[in-house]
MMTF fields as JSON, N, C-alpha, C and O atoms, coordinates in Angstrom:
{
  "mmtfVersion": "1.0.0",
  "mmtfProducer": "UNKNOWN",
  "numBonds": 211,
  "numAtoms": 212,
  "numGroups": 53,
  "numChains": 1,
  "numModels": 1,
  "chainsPerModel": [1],
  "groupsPerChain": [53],
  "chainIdList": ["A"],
  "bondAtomList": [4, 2, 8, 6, 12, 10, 16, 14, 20, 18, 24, 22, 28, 26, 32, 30, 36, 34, 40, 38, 44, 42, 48, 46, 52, 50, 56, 54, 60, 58, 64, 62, 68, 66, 72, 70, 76, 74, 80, 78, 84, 82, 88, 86, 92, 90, 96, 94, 100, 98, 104, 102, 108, 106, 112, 110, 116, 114, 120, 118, 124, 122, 128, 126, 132, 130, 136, 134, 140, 138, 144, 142, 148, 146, 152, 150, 156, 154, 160, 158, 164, 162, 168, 166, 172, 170, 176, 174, 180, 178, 184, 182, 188, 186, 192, 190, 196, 194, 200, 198, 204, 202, 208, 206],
  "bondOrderList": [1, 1, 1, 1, 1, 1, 1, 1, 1, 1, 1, 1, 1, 1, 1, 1, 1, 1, 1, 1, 1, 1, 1, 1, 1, 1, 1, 1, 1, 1, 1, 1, 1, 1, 1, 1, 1, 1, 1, 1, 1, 1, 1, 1, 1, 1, 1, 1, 1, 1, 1, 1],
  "groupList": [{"groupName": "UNK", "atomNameList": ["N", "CA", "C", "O"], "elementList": ["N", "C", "C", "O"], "formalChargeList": [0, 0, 0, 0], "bondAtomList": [1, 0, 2, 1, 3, 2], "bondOrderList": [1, 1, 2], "singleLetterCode": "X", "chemCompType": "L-PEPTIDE LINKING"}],
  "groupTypeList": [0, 0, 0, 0, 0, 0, 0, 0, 0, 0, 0, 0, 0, 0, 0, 0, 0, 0, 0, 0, 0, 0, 0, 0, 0, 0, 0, 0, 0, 0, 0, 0, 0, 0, 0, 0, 0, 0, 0, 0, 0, 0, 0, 0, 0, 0, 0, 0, 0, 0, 0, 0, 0],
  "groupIdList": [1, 2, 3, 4, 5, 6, 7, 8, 9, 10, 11, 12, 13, 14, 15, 16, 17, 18, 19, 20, 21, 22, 23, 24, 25, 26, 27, 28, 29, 30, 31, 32, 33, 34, 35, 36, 37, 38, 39, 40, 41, 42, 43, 44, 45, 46, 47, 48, 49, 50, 51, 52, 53],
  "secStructList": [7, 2, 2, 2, 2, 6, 2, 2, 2, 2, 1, 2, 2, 2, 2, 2, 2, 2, 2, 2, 2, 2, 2, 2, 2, 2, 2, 2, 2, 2, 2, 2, 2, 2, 2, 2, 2, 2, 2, 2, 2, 2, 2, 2, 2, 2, 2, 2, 2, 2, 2, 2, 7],
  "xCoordList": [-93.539, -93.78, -92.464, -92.029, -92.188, -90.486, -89.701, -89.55, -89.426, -89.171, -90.251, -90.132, -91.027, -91.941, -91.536, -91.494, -91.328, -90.717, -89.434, -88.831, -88.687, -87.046, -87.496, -87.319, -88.051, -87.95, -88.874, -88.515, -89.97, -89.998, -88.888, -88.347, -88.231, -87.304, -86.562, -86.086, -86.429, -84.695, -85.269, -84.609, -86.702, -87.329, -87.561, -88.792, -87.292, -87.93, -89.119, -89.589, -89.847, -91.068, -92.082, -93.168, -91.375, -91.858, -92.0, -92.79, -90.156, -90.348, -91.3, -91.551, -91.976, -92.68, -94.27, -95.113, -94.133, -95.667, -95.475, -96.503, -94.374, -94.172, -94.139, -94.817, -93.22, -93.605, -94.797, -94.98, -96.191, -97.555, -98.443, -99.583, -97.766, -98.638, -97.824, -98.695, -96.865, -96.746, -97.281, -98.01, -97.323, -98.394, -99.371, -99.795, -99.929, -101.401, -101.689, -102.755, -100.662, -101.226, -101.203, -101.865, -100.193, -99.733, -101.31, -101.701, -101.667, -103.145, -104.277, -105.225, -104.187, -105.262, -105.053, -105.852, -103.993, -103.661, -104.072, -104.927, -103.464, -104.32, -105.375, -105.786, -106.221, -107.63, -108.282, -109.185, -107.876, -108.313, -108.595, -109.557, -106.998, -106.73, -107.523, -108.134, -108.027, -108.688, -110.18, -110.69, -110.92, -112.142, -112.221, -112.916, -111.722, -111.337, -111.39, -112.215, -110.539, -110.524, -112.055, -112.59, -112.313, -113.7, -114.83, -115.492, -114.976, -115.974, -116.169, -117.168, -114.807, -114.703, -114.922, -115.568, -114.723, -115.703, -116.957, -117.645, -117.607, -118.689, -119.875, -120.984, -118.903, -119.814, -119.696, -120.716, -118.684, -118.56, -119.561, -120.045, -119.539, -121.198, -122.237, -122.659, -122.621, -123.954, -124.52, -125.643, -123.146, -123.323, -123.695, -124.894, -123.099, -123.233, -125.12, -125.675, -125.791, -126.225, -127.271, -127.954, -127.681, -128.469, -128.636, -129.808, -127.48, -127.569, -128.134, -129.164, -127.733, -128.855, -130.407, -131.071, -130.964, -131.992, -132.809, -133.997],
  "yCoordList": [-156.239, -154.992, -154.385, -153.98, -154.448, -153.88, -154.922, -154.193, -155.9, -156.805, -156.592, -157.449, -155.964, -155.795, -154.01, -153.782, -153.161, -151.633, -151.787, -150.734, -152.981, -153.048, -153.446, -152.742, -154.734, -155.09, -154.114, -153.958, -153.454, -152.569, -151.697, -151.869, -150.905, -150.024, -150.204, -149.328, -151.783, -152.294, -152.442, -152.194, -152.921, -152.817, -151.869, -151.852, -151.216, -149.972, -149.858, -148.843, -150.878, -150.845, -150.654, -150.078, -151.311, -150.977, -149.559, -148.985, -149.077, -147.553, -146.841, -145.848, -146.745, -146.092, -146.061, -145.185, -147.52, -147.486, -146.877, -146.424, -146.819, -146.125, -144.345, -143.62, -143.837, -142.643, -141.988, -140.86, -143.247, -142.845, -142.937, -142.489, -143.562, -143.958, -142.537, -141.671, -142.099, -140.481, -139.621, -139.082, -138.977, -138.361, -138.338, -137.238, -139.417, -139.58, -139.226, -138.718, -139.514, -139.05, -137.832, -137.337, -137.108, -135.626, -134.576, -133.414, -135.483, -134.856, -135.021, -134.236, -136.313, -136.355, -135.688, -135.826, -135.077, -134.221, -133.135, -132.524, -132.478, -131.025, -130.862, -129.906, -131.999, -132.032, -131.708, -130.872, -132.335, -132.51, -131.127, -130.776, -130.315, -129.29, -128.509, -127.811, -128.05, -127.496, -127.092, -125.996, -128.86, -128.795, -128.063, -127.066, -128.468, -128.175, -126.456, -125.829, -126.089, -124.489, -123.835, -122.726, -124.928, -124.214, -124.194, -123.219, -125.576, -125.945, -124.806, -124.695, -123.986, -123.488, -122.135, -121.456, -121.576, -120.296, -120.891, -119.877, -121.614, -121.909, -121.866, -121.345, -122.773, -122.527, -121.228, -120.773, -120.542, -119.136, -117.777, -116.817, -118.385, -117.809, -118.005, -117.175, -119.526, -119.54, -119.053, -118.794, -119.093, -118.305, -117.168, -117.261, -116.008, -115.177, -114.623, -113.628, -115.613, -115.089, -115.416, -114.431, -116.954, -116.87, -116.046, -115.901, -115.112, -114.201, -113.171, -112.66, -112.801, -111.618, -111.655, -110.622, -112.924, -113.118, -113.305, -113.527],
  "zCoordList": [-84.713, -85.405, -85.88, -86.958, -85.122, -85.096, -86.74, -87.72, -86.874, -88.058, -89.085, -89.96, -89.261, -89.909, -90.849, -92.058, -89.782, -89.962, -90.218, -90.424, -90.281, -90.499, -92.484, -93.477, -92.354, -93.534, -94.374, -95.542, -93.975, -95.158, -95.055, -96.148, -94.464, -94.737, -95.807, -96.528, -95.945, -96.419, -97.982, -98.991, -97.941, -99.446, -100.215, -100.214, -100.749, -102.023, -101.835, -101.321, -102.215, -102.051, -100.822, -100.77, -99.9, -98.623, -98.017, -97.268, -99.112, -98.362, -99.213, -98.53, -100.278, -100.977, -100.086, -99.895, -99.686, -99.26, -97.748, -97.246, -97.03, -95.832, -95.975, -95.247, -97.053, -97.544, -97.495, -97.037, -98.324, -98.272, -97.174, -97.044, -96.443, -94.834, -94.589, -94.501, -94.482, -93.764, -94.216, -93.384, -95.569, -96.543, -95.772, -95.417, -95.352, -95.676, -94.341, -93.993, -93.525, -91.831, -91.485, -90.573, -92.421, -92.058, -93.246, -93.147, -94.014, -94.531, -93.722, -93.74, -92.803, -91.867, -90.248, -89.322, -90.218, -89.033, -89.502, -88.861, -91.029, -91.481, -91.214, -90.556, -91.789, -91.834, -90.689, -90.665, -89.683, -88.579, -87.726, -87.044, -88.149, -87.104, -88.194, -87.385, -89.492, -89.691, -89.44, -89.209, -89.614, -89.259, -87.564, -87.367, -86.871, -85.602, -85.338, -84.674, -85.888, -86.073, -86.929, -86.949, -87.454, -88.309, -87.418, -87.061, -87.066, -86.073, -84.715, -84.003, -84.623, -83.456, -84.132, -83.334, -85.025, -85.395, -85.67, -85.547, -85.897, -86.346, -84.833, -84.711, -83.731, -82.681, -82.125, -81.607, -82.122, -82.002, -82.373, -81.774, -83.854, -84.979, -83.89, -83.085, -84.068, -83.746, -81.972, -81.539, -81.292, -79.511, -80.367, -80.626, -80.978, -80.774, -81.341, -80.876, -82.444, -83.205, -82.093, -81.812, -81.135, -79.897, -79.018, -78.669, -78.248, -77.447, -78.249, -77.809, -79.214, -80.063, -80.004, -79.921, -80.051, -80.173, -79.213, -79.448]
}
């Protein structure tokens, strides 16, 4: 793995597509911690709207 993360480094190309593998993880961490935060008002909503009822 390790010779694998060296030689893309050393390629241009490698680093472009390594660039987009970070992009792309740091959009699927957003994502994540958003739904996460939504999901958690959302179950929040629906406790409250059960105990009303």
């Amino acid at each position: 793995m390790r010779k694998l993360m060296t030689k893309l480094v050393r390629d241009e190309q490698g680093g472009e597509v390594l660039e987009y593998a970070l992009i792309a993880g740091l959009i699927v961490v957003a994502a994540i911690a958003a739904i996460t935060s939504v999901g958690t008002k959302v179950l929040a909503r629906w406790t409250s709207l059960n105990a009303s009822m």
